[in-house]
C-alpha angles and dihedrals in degrees: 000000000000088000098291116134125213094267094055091049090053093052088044086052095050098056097050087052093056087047107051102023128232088281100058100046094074089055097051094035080050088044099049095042081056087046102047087041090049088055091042085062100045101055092042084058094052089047089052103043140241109331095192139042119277104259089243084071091047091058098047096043077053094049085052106048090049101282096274138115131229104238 
C-alpha cells in the first residue's frame, strides 16, 4: 500500500495517536467513514443520473397549480 511496508504504518499510527490522543481518533476515524460514504453517494448519483426535476420544471409546475406550495 503506497510502498510502505508494515514497520513504517505502526510508527505512522503511532504518531497520530500521540497527536491527537485516544479521545479524538473515534471521532476522525466516525468523520472520514461519513465522508468517504457522502462521496460514494454522490458519484453513484452522477453515474445514475438526476433524480429529481430541473428547477426550471419546478417553477413552472408551481406557475400552473396557482403558485403556491402545499405546507
Amino acid at each position: 500500500m503506497f510502498g510502505l511496508g508494515s514497520q513504517e504504518l505502526i510508527i505512522i499510527l503511532a504518531i497520530v495517536f500521540l497527536i491527537f490522543g485516544a479521545k479524538k481518533l473515534p471521532e476522525i476515524g466516525s468523520g472520514l467513514g461519513k465522508a468517504i460514504k457522502n462521496f460514494k453517494g454522490g458519484v453513484k448519483s452522477i453515474e445514475e443520473g438526476p433524480s429529481e426535476k430541473p428547477p426550471e420544471k419546478m417553477k413552472e409546475e408551481a406557475k400552473d397549480s396557482g403558485g403556491t406550495k402545499p405546507v
